[in-house]
LUMSE-989747 format. One record per residue (C-alpha): z, y, x. Coordinates in Angstrom, 2 decimals, m for minus. Layout:
N
+---------+---------+---------+
:      zz :      yy :      xx :
+---------+---------+---------+
:       Z :       Y :       X :
...
+---------+---------+---------+
END
This chain:
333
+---------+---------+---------+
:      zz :      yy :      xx :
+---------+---------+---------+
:   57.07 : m107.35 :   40.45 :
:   54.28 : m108.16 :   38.29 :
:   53.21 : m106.63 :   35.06 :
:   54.87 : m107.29 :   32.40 :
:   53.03 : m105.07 :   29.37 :
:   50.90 : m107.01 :   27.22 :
:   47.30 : m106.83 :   27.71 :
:   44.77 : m105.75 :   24.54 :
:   42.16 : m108.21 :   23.70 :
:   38.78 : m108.13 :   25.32 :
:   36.52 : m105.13 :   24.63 :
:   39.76 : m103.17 :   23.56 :
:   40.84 : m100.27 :   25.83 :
:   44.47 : m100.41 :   26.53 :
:   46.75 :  m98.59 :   24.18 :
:   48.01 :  m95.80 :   26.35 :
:   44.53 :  m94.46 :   26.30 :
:   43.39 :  m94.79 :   23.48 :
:   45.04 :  m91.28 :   21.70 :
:   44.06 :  m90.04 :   25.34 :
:   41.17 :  m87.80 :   24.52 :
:   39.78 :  m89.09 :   27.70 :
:   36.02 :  m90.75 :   27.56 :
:   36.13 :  m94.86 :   28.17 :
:   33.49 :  m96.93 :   29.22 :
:   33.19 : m100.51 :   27.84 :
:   30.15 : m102.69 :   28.45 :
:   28.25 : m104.46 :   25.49 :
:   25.53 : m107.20 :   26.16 :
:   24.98 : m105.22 :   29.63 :
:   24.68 : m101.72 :   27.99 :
:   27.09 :  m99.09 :   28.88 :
:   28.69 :  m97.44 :   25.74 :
:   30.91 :  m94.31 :   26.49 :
:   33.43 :  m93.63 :   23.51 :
:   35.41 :  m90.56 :   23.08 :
:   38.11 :  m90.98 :   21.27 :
:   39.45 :  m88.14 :   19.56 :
:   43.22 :  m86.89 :   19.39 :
:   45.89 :  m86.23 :   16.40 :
:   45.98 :  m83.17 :   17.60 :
:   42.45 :  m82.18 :   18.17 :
:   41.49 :  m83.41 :   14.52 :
:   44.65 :  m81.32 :   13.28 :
:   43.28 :  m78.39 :   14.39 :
:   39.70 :  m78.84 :   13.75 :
:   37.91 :  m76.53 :   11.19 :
:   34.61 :  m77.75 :    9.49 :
:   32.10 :  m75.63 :    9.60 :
:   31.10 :  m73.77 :    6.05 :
:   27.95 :  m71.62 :    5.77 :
:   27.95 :  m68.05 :    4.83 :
:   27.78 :  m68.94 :    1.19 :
:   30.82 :  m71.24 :    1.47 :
:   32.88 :  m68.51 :    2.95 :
:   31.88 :  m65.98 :    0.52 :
:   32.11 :  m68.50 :   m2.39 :
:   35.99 :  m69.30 :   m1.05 :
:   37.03 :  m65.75 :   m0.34 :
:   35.71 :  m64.88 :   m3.90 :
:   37.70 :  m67.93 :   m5.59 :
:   41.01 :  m67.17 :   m3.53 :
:   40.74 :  m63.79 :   m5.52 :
:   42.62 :  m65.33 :   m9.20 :
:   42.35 :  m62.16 :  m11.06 :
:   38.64 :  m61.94 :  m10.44 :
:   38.31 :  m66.06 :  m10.68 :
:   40.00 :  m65.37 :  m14.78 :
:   38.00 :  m62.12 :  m15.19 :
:   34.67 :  m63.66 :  m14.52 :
:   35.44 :  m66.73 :  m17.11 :
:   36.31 :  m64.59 :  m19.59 :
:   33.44 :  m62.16 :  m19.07 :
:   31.29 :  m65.11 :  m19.42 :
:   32.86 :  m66.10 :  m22.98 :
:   32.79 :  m62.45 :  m23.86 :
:   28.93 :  m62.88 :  m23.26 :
:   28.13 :  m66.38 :  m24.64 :
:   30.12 :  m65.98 :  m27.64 :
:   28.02 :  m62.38 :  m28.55 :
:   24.81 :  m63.24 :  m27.33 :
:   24.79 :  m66.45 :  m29.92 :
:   28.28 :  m66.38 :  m31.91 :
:   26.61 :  m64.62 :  m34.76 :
:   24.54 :  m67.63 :  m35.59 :
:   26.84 :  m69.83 :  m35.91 :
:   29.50 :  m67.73 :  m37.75 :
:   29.56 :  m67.55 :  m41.87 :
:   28.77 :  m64.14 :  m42.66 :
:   25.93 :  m62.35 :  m40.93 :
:   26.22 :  m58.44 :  m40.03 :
:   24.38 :  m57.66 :  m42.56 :
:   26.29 :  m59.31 :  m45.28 :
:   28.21 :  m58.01 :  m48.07 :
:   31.21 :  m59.67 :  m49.68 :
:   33.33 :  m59.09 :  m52.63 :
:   36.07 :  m58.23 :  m50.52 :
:   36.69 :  m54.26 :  m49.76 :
:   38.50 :  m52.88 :  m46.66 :
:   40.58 :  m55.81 :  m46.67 :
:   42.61 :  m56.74 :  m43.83 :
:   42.44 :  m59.54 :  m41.55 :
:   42.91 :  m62.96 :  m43.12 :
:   41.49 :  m66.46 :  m42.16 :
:   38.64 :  m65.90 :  m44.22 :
:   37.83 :  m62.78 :  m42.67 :
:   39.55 :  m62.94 :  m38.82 :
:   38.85 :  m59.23 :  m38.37 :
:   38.93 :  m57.61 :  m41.94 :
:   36.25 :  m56.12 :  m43.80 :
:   34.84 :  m52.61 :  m43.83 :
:   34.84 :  m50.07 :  m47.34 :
:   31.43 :  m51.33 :  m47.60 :
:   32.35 :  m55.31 :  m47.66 :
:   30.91 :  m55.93 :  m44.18 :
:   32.40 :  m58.77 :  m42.36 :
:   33.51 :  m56.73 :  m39.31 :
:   34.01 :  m59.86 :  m36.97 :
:   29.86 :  m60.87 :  m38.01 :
:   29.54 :  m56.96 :  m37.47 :
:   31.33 :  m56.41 :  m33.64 :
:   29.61 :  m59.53 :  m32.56 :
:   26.30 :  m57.73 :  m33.50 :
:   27.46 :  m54.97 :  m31.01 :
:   28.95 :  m56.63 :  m28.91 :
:   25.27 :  m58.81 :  m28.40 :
:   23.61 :  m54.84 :  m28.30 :
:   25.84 :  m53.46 :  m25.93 :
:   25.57 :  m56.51 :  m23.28 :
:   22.21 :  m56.44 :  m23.75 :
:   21.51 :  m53.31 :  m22.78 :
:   24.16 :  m53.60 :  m19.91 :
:   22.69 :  m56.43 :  m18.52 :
:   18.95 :  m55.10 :  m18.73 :
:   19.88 :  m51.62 :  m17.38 :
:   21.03 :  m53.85 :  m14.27 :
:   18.51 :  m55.94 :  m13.77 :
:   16.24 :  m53.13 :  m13.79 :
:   18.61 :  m50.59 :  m12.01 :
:   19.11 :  m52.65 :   m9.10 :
:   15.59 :  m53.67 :   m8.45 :
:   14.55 :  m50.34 :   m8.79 :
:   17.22 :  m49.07 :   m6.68 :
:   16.77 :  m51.31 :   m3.86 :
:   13.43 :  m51.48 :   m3.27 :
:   13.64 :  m47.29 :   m2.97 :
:   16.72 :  m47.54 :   m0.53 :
:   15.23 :  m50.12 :    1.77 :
:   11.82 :  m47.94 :    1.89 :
:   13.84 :  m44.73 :    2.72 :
:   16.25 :  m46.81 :    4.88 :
:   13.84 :  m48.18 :    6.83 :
:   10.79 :  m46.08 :    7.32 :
:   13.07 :  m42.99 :    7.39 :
:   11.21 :  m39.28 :    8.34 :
:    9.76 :  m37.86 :    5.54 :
:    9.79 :  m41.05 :    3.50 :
:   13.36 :  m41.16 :    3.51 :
:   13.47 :  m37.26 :    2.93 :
:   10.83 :  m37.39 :   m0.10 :
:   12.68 :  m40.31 :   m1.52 :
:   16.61 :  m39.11 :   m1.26 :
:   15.35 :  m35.82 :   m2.90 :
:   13.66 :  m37.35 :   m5.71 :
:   16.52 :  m39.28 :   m5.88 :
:   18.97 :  m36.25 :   m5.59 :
:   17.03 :  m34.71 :   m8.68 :
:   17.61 :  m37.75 :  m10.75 :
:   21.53 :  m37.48 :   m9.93 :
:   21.25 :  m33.92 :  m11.95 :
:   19.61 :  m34.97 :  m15.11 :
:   22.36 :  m35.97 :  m17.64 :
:   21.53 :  m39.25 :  m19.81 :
:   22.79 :  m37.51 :  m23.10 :
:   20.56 :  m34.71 :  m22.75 :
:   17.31 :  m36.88 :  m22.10 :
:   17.94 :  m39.09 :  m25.03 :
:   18.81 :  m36.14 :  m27.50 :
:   15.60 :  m35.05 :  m26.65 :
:   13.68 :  m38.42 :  m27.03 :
:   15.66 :  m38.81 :  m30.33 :
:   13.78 :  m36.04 :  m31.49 :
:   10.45 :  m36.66 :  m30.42 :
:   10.28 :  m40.36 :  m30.81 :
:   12.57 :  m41.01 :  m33.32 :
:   11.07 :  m45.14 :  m33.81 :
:   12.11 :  m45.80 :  m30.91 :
:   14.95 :  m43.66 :  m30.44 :
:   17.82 :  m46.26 :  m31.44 :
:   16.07 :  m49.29 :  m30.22 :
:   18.12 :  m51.20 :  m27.63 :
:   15.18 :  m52.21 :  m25.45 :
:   13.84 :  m48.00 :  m24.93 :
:   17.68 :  m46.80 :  m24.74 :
:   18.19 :  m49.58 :  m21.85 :
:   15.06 :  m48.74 :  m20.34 :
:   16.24 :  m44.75 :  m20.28 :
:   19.72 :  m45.68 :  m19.03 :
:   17.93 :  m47.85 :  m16.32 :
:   15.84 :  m45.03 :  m15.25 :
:   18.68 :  m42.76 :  m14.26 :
:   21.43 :  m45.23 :  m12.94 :
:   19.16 :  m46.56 :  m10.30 :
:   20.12 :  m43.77 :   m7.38 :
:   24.01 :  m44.95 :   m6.45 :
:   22.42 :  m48.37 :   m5.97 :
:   19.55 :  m46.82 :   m3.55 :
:   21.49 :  m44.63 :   m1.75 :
:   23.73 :  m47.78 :   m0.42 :
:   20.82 :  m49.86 :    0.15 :
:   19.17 :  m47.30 :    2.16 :
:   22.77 :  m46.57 :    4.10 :
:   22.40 :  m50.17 :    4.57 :
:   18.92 :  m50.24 :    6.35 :
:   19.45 :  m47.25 :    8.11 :
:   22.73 :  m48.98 :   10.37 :
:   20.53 :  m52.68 :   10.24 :
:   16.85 :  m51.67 :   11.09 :
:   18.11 :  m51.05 :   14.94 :
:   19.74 :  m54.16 :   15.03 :
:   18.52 :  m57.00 :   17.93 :
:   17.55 :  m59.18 :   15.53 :
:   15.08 :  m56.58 :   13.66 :
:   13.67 :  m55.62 :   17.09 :
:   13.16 :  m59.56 :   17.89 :
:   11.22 :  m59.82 :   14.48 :
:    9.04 :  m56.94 :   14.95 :
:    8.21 :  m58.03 :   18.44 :
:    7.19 :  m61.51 :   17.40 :
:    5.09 :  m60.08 :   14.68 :
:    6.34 :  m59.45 :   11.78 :
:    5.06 :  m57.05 :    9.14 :
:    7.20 :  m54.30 :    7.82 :
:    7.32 :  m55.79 :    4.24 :
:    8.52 :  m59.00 :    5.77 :
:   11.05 :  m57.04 :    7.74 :
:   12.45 :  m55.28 :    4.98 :
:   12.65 :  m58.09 :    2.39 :
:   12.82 :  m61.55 :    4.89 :
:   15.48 :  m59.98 :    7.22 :
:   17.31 :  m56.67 :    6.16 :
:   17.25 :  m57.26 :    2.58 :
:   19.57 :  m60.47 :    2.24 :
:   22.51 :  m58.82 :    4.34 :
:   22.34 :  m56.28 :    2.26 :
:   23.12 :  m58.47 :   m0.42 :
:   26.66 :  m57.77 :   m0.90 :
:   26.86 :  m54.15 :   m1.32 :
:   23.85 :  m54.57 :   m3.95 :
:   25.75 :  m57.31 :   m5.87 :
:   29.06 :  m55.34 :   m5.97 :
:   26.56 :  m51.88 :   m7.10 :
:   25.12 :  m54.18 :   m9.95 :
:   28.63 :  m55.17 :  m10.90 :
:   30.17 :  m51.48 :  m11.09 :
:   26.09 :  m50.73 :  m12.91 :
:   27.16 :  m53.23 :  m16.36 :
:   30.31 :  m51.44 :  m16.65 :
:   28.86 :  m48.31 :  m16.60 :
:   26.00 :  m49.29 :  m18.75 :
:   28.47 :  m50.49 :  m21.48 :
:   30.26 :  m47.43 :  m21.13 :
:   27.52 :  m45.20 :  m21.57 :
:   25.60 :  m46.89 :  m24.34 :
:   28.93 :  m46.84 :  m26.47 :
:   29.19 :  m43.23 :  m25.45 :
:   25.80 :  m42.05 :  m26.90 :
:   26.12 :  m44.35 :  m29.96 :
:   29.44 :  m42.41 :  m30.64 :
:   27.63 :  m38.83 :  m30.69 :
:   24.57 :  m40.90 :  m32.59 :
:   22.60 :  m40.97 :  m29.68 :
:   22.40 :  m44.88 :  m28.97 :
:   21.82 :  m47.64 :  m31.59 :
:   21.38 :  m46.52 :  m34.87 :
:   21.93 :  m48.34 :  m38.73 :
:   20.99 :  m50.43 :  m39.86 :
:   21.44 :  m52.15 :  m36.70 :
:   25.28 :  m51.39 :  m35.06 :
:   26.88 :  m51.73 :  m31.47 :
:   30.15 :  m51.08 :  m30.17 :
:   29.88 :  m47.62 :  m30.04 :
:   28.68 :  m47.19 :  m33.74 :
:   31.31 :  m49.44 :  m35.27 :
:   34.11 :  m47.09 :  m33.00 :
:   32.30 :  m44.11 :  m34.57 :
:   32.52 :  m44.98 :  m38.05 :
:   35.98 :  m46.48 :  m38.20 :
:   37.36 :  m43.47 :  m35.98 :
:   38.44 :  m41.62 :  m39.70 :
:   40.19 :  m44.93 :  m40.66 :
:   41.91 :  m45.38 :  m37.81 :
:   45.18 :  m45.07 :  m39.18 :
:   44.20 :  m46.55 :  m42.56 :
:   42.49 :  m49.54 :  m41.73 :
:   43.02 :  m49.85 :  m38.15 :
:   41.12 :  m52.95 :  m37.37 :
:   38.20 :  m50.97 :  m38.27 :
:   38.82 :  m49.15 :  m34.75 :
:   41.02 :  m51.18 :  m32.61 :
:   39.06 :  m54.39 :  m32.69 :
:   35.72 :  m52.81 :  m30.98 :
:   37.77 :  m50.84 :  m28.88 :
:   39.55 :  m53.78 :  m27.67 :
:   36.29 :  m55.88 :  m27.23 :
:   35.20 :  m53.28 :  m24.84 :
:   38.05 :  m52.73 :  m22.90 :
:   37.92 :  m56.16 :  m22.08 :
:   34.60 :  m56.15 :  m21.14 :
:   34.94 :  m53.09 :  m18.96 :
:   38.37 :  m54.16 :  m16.97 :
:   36.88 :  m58.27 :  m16.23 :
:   33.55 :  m56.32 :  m14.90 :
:   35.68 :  m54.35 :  m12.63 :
:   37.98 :  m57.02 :  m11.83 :
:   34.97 :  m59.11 :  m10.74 :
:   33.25 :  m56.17 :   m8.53 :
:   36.63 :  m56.02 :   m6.82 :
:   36.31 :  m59.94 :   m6.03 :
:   33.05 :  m59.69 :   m5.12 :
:   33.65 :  m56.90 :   m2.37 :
:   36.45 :  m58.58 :   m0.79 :
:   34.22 :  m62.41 :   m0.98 :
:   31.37 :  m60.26 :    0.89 :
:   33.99 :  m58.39 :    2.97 :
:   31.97 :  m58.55 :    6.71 :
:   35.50 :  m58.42 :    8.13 :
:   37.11 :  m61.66 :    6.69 :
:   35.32 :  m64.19 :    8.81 :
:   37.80 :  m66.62 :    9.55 :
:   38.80 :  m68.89 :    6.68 :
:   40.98 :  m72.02 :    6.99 :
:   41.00 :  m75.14 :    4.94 :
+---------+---------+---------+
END
């Protein structure tokens, strides 16, 4: 019996293999093309490929609580680095109002003084982030170039360094700025030299991870292919070991601004920190402790401000650990 199907038009391969899979030949001006035609179900199944950064960028925006905290961290800072220019009252200022509560024309209240205390907690609120962020910045540089030393040249490197660093761990920061309040007092409540001092003695959590780090990467194949071809031992450190070290550092500089922001209000409570005529978090919580149940919003409204700032940072270093999580590797679209 002959064949009844109908045939596909020249140059078109016939329809039962066309979802196939299978590779067909067809000839075009006496070149032989081979096509591959791919399946439903192969393109169903098939996962682009994402770099490293994709992965950690989608594991870190699949985490909502840390998605909201970091937006709202990031308003908290915008809004205090350069709300006070733009707002009506400076923190300086002083109305004709007196321990008034909060009202549209003053969002926050006034003080007994006739401060405008929203001008005056976006003053320190700018302080105390800028502090946090510089004790950081420095903390973590600091910090990691020391770990990956003592992680990677280890002997009595490593042992000279993680004592040094164990004698840092001892020194309270309360005690060494009470004691460089009263020797240079100039300087004593300036926000620059107190972030400076806090960065000097938060550095060693962040080194001791970085050189935990090295230590479990420098025997790596990878390291030993490196040093074979050449490499020097600052390229090592910094071109190879450094970046997948990245993570824990990130997560360490995270945890670092809370603390920071912690700490500064801390010693500005005892007096320690930023001093009048300038003011900070810590200050304004100091001096409207005794009207707390008087004039509340004298208390609650910097106390609130840095609550806020503490719980997104924390929220955030939790998003960031599980984004750079070494064990979540396999992301779908």
């Amino acid at each position: 019996m002959a064949d009844t199907r109908p045939r596909p038009p020249a140059g078109q391969p016939p329809a039962d293999d066309a979802g196939n899979g299978q590779e067909l030949q067809r000839t075009e001006h006496g070149v032989q093309v081979h096509e591959v035609r791919v399946t439903t179900t192969e393109r169903e199944f098939t996962v682009a490929r994402r770099s490293q950064t994709q992965m950690i960028i989608r594991r870190f925006m699949a985490h909502k609580l840390a998605v909201g905290s970091l937006i709202v961290f990031v308003v908290v800072v915008i809004i205090s680095l350069i709300g006070g220019r733009f707002w009506k009252y400076g923190y300086a200022d002083i109305t004709n109002e007196f321990s008034s509560p909060p009202s549209l024309q003053h969002p926050m209240g006034t003080d007994d003084i006739g401060h405008d205390s929203m001008a005056r907690i976006l003053r320190g609120a700018q302080k105390s982030v800028q502090v946090a962020l510089m004790v950081a910045i420095l903390a973590t540089t600091l910090g990691a170039v020391i770990g990956a030393l003592a992680g990677y040249y280890r002997g009595w490197v490593d042992s000279a360094l993680m004592r040094f660093t164990d004698l840092i761990l001892t020194i309270p920061a309360i005690a060494i700025l009470a004691v460089l309040a009263a020797s240079v007092a100039n300087q004593a409540g300036n926000w620059f030299f107190i972030g400076l001092v806090l960065a000097l003695l938060q550095w060693t959590y962040i080194a001791r991870v970085v050189r935990g780090t090295f230590l479990s990467l420098r025997e790596k194949e990878f390291v030993e292919a490196a040093r074979a071809l050449g490499a020097s031992d600052t390229r090592i450190m910094f071109r190879h070991l450094l970046p997948n070290a990245t993570g824990s550092i990130i997560v360490n500089a995270t945890i670092t601004v809370a603390v920071a922001i912690l700490v500064e209000t801390a010693l500005s409570y005892l007096g320690l920190g930023i001093r009048p005529p300038d003011t900070s978090l810590g200050l304004l919580i100091s001096e409207g402790q005794q009207a707390a149940t008087t004039r509340p919003w004298l208390f609650y409204f910097p106390g609130l401000i840095i609550v806020i700032i503490a719980l997104t940072i924390n929220f955030i270093g939790d998003g960031l650990r599980d984004a750079f999580d070494p064990t979540q590797t396999r992301v779908r679209a």
